[in-house]
KEBA-953005 format. One record per atom (N, C-alpha, C): residue in three letters; atom name; x, y, z. Coordinates in steps of 0.2 Angstrom, whole numbers, plus 5000, padded with zeros to 4 digits. Example, Ala and Ser with C-alpha at 12.3 -4.5 7.8 and 13.67 -1.06 7.14 Angstrom:
REM KEBA-953005
<atom><rest>ala</rest><atom>N</atom><x>5066</x><y>4972</y><z>5039</z></atom>
<atom><rest>ala</rest><atom>CA</atom><x>5062</x><y>4978</y><z>5039</z></atom>
<atom><rest>ala</rest><atom>C</atom><x>5066</x><y>4984</y><z>5039</z></atom>
<atom><rest>ser</rest><atom>N</atom><x>5064</x><y>4989</y><z>5035</z></atom>
<atom><rest>ser</rest><atom>CA</atom><x>5068</x><y>4995</y><z>5036</z></atom>
<atom><rest>ser</rest><atom>C</atom><x>5064</x><y>5000</y><z>5039</z></atom>
REM end
This chain:
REM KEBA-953005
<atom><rest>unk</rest><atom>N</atom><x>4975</x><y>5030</y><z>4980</z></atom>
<atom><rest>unk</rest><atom>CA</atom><x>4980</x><y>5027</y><z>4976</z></atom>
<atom><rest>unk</rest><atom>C</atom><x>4982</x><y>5021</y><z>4980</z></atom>
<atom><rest>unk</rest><atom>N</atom><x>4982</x><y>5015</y><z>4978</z></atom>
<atom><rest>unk</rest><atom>CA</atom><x>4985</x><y>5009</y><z>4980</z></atom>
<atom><rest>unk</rest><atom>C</atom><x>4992</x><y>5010</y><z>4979</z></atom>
<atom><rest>unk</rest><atom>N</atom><x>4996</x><y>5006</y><z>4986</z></atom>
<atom><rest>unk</rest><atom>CA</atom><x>5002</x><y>5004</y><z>4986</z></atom>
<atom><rest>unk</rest><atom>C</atom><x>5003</x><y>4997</y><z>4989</z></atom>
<atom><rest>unk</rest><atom>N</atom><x>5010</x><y>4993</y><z>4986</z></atom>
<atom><rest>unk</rest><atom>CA</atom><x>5009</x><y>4986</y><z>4988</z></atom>
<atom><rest>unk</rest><atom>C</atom><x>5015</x><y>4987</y><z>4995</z></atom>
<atom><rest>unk</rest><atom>N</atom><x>5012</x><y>4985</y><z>5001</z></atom>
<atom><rest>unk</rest><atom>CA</atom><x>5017</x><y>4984</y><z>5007</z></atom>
<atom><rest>unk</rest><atom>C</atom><x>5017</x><y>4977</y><z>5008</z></atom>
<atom><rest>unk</rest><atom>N</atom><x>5023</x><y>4978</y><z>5008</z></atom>
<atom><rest>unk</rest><atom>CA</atom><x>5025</x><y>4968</y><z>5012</z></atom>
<atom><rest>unk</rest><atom>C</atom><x>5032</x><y>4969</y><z>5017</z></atom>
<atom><rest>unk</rest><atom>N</atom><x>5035</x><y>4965</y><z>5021</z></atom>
<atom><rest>unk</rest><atom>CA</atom><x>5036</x><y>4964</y><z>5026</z></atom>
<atom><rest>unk</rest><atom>C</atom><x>5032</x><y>4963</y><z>5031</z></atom>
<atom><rest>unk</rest><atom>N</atom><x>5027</x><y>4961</y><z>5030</z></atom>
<atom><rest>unk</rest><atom>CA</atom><x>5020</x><y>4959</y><z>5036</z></atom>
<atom><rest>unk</rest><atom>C</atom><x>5023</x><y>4954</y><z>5040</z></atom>
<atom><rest>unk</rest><atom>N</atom><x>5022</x><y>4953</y><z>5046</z></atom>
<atom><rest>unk</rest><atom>CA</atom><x>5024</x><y>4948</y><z>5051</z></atom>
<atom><rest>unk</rest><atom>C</atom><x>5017</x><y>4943</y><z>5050</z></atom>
<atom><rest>unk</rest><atom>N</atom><x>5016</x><y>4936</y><z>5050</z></atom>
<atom><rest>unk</rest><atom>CA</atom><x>5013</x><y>4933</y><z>5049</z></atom>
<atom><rest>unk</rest><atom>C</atom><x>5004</x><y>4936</y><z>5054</z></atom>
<atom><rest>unk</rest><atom>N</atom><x>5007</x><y>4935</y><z>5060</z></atom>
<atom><rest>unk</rest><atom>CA</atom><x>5002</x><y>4938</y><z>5063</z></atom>
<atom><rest>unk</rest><atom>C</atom><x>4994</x><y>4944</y><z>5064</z></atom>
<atom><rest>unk</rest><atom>N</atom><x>4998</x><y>4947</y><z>5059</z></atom>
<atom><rest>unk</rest><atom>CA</atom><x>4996</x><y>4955</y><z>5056</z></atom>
<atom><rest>unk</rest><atom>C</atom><x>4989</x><y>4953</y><z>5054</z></atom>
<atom><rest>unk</rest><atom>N</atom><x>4983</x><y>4959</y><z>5057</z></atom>
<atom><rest>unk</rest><atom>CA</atom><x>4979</x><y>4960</y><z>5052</z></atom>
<atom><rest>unk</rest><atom>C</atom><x>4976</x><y>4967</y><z>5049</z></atom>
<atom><rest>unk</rest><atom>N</atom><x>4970</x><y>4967</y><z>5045</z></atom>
<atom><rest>unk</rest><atom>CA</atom><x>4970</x><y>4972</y><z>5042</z></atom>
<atom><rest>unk</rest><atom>C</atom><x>4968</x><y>4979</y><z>5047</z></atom>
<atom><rest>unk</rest><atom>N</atom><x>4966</x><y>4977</y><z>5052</z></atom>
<atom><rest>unk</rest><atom>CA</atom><x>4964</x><y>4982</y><z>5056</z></atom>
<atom><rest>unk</rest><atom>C</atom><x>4968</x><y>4985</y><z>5060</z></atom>
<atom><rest>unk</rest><atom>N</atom><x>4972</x><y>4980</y><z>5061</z></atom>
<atom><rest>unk</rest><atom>CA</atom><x>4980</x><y>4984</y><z>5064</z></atom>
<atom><rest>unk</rest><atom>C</atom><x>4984</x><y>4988</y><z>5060</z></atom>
<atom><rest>unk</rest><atom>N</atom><x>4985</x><y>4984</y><z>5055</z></atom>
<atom><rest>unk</rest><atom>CA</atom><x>4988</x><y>4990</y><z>5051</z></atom>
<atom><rest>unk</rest><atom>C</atom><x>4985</x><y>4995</y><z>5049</z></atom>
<atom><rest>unk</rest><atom>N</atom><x>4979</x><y>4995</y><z>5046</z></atom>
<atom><rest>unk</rest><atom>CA</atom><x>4975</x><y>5001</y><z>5044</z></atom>
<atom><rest>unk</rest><atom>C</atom><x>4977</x><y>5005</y><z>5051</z></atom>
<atom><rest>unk</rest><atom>N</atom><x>4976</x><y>5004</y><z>5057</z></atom>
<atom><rest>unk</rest><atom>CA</atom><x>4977</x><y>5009</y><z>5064</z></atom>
<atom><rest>unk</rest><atom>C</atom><x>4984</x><y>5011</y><z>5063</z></atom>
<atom><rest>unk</rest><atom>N</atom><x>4989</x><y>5007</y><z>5063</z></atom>
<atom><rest>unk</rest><atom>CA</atom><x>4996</x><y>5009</y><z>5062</z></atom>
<atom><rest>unk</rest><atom>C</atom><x>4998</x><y>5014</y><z>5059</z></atom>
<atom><rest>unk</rest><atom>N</atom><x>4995</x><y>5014</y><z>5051</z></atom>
<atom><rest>unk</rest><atom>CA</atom><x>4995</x><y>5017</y><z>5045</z></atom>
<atom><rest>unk</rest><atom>C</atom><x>4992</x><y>5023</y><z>5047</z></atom>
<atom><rest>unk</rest><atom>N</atom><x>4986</x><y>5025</y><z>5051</z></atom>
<atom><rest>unk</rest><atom>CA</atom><x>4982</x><y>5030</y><z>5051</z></atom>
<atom><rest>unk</rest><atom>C</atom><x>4987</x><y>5037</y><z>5053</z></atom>
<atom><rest>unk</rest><atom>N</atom><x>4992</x><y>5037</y><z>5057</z></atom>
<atom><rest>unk</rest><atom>CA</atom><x>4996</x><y>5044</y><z>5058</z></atom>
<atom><rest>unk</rest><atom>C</atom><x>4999</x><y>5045</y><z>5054</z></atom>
<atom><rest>unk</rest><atom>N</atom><x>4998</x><y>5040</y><z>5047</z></atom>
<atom><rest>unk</rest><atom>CA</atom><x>5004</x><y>5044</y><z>5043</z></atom>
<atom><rest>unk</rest><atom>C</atom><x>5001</x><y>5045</y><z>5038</z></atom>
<atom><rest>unk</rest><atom>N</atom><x>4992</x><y>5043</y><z>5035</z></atom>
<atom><rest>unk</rest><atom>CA</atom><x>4992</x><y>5045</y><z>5030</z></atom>
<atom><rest>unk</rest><atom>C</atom><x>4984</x><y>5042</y><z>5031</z></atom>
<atom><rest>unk</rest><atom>N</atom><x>4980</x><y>5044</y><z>5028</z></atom>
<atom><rest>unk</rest><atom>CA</atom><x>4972</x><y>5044</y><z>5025</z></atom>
<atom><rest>unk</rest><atom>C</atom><x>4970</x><y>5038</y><z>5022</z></atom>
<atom><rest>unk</rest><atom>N</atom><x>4970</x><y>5033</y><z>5028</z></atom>
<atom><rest>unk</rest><atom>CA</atom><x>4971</x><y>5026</y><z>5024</z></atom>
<atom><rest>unk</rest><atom>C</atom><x>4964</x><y>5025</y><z>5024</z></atom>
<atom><rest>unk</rest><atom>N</atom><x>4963</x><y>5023</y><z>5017</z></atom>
<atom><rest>unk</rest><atom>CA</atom><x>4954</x><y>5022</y><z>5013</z></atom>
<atom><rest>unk</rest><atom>C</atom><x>4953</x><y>5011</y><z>5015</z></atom>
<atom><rest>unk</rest><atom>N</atom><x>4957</x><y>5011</y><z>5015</z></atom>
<atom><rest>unk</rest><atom>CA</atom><x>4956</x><y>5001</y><z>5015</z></atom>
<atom><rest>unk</rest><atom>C</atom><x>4963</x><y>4999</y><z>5014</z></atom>
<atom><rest>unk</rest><atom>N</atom><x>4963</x><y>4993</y><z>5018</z></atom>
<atom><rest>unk</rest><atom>CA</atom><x>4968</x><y>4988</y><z>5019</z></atom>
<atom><rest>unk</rest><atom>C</atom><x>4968</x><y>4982</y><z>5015</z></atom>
<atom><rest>unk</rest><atom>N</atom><x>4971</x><y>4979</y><z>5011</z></atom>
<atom><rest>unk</rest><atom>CA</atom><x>4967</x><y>4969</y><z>5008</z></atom>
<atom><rest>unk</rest><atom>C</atom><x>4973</x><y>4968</y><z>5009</z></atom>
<atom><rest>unk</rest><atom>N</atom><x>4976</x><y>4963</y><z>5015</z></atom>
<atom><rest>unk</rest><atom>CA</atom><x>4979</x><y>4956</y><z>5016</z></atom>
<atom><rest>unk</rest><atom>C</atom><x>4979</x><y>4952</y><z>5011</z></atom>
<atom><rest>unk</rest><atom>N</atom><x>4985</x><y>4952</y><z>5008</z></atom>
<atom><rest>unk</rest><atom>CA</atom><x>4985</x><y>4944</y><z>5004</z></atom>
<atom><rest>unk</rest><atom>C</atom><x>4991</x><y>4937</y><z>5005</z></atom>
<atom><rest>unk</rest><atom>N</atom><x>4987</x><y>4933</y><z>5010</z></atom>
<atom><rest>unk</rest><atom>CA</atom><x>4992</x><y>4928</y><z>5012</z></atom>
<atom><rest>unk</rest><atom>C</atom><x>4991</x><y>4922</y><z>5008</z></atom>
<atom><rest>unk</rest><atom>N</atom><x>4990</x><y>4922</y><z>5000</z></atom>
<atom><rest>unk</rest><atom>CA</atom><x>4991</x><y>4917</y><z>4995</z></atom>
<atom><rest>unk</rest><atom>C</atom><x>5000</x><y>4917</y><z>4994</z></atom>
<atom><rest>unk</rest><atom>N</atom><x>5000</x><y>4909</y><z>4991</z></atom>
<atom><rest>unk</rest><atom>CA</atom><x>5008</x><y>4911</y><z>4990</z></atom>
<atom><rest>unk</rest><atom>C</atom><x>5012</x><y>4907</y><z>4998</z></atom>
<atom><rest>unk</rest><atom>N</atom><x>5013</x><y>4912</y><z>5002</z></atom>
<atom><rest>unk</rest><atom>CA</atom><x>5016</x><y>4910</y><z>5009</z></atom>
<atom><rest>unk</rest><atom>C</atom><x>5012</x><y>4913</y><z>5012</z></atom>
<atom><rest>unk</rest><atom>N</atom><x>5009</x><y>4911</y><z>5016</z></atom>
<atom><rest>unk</rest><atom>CA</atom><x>5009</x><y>4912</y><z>5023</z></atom>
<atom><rest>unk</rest><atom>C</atom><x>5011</x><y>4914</y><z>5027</z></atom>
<atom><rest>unk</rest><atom>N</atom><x>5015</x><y>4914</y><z>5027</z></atom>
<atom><rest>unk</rest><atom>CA</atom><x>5020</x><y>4916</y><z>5032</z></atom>
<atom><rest>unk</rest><atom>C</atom><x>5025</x><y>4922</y><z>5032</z></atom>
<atom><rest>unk</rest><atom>N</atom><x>5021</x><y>4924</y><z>5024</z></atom>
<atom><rest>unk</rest><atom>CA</atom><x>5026</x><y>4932</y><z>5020</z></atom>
<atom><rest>unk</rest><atom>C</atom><x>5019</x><y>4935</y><z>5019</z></atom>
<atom><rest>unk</rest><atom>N</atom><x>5014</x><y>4939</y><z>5022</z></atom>
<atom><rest>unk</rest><atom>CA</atom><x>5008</x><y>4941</y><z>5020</z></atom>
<atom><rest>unk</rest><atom>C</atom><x>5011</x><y>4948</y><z>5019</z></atom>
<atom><rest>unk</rest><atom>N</atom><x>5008</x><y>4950</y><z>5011</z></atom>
<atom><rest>unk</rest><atom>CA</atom><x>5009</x><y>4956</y><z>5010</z></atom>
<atom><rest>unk</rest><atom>C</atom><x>5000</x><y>4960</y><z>5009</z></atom>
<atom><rest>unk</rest><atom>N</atom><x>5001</x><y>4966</y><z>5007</z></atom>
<atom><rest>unk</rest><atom>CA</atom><x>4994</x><y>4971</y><z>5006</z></atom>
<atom><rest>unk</rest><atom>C</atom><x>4994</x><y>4976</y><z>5002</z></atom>
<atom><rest>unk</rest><atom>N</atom><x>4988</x><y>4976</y><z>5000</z></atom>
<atom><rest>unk</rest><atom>CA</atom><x>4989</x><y>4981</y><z>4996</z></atom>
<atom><rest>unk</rest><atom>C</atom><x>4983</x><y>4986</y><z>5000</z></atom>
<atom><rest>unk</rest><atom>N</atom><x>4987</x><y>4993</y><z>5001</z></atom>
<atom><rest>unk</rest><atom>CA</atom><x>4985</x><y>4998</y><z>5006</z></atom>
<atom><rest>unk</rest><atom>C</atom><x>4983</x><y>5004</y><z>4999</z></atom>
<atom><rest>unk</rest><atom>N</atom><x>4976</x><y>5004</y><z>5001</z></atom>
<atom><rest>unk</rest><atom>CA</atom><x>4973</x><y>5013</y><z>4997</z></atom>
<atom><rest>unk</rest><atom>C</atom><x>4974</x><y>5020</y><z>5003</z></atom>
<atom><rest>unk</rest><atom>N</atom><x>4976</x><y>5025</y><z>4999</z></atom>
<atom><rest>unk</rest><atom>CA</atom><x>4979</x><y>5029</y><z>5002</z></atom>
<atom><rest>unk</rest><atom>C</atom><x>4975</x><y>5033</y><z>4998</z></atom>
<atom><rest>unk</rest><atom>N</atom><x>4972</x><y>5037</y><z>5004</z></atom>
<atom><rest>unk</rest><atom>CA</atom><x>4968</x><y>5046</y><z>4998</z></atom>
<atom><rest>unk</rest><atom>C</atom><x>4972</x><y>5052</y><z>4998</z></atom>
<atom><rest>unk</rest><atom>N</atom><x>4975</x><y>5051</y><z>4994</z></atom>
<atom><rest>unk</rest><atom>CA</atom><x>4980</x><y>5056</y><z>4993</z></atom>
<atom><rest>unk</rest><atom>C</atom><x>4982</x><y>5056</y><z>4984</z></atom>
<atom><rest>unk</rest><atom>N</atom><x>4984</x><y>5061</y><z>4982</z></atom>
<atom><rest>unk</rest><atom>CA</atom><x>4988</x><y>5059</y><z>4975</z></atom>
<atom><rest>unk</rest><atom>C</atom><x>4994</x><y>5058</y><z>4972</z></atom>
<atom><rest>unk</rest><atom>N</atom><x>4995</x><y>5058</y><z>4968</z></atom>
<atom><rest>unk</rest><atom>CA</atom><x>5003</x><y>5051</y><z>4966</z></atom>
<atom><rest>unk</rest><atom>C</atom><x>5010</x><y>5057</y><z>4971</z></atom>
<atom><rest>unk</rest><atom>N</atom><x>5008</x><y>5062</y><z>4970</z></atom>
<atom><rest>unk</rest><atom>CA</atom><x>5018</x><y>5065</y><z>4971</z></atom>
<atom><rest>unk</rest><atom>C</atom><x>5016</x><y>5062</y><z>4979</z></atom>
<atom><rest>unk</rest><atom>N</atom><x>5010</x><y>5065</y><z>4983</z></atom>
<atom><rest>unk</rest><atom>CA</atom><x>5009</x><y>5063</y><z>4990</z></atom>
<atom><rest>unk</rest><atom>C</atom><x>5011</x><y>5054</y><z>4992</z></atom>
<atom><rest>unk</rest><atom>N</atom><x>5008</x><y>5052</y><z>4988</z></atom>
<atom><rest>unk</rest><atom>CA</atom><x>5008</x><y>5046</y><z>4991</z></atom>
<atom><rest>unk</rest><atom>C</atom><x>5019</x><y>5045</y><z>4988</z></atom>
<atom><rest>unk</rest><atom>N</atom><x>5019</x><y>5045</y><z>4983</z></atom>
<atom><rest>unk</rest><atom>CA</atom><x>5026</x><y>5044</y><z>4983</z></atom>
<atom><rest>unk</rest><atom>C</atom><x>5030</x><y>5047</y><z>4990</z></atom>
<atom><rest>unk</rest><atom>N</atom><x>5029</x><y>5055</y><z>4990</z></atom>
<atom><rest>unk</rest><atom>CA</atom><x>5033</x><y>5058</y><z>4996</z></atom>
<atom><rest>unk</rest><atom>C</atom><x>5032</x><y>5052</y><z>5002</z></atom>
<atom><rest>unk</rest><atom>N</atom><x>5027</x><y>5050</y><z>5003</z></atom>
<atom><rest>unk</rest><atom>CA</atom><x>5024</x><y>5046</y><z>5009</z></atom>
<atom><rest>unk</rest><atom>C</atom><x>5030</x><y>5038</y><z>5009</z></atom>
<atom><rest>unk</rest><atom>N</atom><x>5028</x><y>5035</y><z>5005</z></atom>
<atom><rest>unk</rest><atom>CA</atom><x>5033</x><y>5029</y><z>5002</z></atom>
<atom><rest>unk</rest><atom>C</atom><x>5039</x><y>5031</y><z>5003</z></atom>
<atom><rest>unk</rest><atom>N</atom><x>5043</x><y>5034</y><z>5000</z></atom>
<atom><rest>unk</rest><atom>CA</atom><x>5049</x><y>5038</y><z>5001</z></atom>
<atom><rest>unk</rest><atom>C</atom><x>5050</x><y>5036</y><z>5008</z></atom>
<atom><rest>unk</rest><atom>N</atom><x>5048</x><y>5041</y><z>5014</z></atom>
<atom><rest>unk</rest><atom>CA</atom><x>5047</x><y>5042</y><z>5021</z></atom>
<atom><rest>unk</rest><atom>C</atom><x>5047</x><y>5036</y><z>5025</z></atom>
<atom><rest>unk</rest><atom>N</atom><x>5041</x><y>5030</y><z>5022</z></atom>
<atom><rest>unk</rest><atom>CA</atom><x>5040</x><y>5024</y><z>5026</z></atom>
<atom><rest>unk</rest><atom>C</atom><x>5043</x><y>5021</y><z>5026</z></atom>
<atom><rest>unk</rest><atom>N</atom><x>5048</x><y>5019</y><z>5019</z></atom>
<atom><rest>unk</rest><atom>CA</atom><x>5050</x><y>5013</y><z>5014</z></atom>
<atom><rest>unk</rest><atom>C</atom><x>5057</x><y>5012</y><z>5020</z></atom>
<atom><rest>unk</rest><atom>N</atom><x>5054</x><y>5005</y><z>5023</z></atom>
<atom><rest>unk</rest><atom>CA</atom><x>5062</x><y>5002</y><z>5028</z></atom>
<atom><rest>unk</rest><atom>C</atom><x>5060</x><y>5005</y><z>5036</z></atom>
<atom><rest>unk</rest><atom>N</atom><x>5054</x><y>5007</y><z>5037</z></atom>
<atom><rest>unk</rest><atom>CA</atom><x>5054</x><y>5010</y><z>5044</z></atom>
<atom><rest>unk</rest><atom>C</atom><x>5048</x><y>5004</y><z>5048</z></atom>
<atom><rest>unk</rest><atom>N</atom><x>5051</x><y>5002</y><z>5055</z></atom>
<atom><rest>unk</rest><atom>CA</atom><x>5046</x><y>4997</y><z>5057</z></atom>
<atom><rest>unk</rest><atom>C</atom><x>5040</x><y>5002</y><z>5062</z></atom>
<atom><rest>unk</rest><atom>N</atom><x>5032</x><y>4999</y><z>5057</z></atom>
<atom><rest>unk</rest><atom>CA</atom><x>5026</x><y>5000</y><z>5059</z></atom>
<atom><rest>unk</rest><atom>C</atom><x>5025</x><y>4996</y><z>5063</z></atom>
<atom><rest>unk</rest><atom>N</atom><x>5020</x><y>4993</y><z>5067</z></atom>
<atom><rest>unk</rest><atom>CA</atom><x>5014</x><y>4988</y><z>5069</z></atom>
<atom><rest>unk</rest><atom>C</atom><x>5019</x><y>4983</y><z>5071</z></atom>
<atom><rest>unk</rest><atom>N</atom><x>5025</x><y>4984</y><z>5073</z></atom>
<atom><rest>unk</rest><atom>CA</atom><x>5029</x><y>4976</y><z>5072</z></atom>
<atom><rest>unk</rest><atom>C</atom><x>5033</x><y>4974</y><z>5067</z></atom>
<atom><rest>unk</rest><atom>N</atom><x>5032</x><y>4977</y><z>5061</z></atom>
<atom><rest>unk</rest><atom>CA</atom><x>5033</x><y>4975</y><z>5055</z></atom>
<atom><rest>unk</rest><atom>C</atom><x>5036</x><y>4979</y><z>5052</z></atom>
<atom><rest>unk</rest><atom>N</atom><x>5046</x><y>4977</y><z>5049</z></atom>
<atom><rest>unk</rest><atom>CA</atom><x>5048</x><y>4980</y><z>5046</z></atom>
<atom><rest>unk</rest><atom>C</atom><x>5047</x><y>4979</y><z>5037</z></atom>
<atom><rest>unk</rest><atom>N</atom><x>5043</x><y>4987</y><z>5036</z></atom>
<atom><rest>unk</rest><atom>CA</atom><x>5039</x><y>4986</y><z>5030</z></atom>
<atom><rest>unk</rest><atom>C</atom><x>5042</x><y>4990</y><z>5024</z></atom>
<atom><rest>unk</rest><atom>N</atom><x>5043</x><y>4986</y><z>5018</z></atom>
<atom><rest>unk</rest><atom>CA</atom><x>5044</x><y>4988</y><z>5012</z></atom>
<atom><rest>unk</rest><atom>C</atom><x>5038</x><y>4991</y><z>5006</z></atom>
<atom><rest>unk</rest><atom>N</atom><x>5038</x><y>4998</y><z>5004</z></atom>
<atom><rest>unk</rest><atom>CA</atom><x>5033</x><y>4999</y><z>5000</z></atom>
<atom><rest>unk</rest><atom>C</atom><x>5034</x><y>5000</y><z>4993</z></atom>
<atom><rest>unk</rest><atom>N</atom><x>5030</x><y>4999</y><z>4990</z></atom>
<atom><rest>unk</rest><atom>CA</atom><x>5031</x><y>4999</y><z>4980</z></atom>
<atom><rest>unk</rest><atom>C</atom><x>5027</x><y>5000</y><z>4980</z></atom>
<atom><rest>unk</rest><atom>N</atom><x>5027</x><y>5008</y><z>4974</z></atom>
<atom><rest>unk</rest><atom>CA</atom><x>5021</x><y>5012</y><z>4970</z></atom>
<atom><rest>unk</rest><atom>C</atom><x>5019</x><y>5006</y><z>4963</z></atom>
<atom><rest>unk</rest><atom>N</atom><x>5017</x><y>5003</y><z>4962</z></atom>
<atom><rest>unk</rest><atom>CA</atom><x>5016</x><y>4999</y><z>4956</z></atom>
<atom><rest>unk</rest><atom>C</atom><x>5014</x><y>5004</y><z>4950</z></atom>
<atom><rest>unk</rest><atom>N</atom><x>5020</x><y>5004</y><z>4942</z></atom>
<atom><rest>unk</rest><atom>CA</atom><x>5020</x><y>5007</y><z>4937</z></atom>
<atom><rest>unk</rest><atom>C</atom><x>5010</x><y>5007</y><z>4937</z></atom>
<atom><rest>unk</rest><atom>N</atom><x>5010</x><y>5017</y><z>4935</z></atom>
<atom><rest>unk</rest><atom>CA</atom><x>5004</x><y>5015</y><z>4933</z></atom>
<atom><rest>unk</rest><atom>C</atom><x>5004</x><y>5019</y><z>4927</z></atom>
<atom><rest>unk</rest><atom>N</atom><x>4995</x><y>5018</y><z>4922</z></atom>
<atom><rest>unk</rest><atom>CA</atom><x>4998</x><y>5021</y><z>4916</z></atom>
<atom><rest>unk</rest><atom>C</atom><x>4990</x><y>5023</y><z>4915</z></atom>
<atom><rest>unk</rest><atom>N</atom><x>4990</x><y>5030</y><z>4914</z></atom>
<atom><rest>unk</rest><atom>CA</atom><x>4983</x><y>5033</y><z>4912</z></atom>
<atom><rest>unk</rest><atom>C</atom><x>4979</x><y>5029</y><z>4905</z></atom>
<atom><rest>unk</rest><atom>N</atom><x>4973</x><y>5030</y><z>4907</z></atom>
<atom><rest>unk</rest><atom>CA</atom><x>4969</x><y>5027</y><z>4902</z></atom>
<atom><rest>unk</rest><atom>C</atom><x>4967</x><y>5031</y><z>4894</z></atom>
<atom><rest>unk</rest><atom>N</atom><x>4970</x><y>5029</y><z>4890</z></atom>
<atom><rest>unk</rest><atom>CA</atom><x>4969</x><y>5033</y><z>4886</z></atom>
<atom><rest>unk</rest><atom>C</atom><x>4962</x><y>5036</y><z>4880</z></atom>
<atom><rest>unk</rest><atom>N</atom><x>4961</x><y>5040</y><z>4878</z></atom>
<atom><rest>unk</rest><atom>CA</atom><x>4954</x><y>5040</y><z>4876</z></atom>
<atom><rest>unk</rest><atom>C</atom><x>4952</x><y>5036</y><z>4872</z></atom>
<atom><rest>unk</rest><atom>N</atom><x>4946</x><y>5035</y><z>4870</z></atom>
<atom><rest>unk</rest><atom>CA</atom><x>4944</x><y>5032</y><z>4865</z></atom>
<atom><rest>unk</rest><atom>C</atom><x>4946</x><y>5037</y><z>4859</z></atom>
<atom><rest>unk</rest><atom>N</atom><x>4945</x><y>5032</y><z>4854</z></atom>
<atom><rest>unk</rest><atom>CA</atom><x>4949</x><y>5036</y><z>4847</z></atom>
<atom><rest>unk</rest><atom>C</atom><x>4941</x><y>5041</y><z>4845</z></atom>
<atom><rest>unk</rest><atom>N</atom><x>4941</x><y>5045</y><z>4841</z></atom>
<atom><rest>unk</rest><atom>CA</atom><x>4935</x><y>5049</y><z>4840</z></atom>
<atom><rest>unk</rest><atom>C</atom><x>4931</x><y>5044</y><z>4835</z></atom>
<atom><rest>unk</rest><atom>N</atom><x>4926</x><y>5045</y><z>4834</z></atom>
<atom><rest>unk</rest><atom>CA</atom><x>4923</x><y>5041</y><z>4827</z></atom>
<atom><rest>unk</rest><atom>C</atom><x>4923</x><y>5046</y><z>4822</z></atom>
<atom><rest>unk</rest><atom>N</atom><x>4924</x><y>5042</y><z>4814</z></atom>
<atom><rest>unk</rest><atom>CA</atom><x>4925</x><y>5046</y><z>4809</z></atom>
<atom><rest>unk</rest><atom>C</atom><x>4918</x><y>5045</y><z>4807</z></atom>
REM end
């Protein structure tokens, strides 16, 4: 499950954090995106866990400093894929 973290210090990169993040959770991939500001680089961090987990985990992180970096975490609204409709 993807979450979007920001509070990154300009500095930061995805390896670091992805190491930072590893005692706290089964981090699958990191992606930096310093579009926008530069100088505000946010990411979007995958997590192998499932949603209550990765929520409890967010909960836990949201406002604590990692890597240097006092980090904010957002679960972005998600919404299941609905079926196709059957054929008549």
């Amino acid at each position: 499950m993807k979450v979007l973290v920001r509070g990154l210090r300009p500095g930061v990169d995805a390896a670091t954090l992805c190491a930072a993040l590893r005692p706290y959770a089964d981090v699958r991939a990191v992606e930096l995106v310093r579009d926008g500001d530069p100088e505000r680089p946010w990411a979007w961090v995958d997590i192998a866990a499932g949603a209550l987990t990765v929520w409890k985990l967010v909960a836990r992180l949201d406002g604590r400093y990692i890597a240097g970096c006092h980090l904010r975490w957002h679960v972005p609204a998600y919404r299941g894929r609905k079926a196709a409709p059957a054929a008549a």
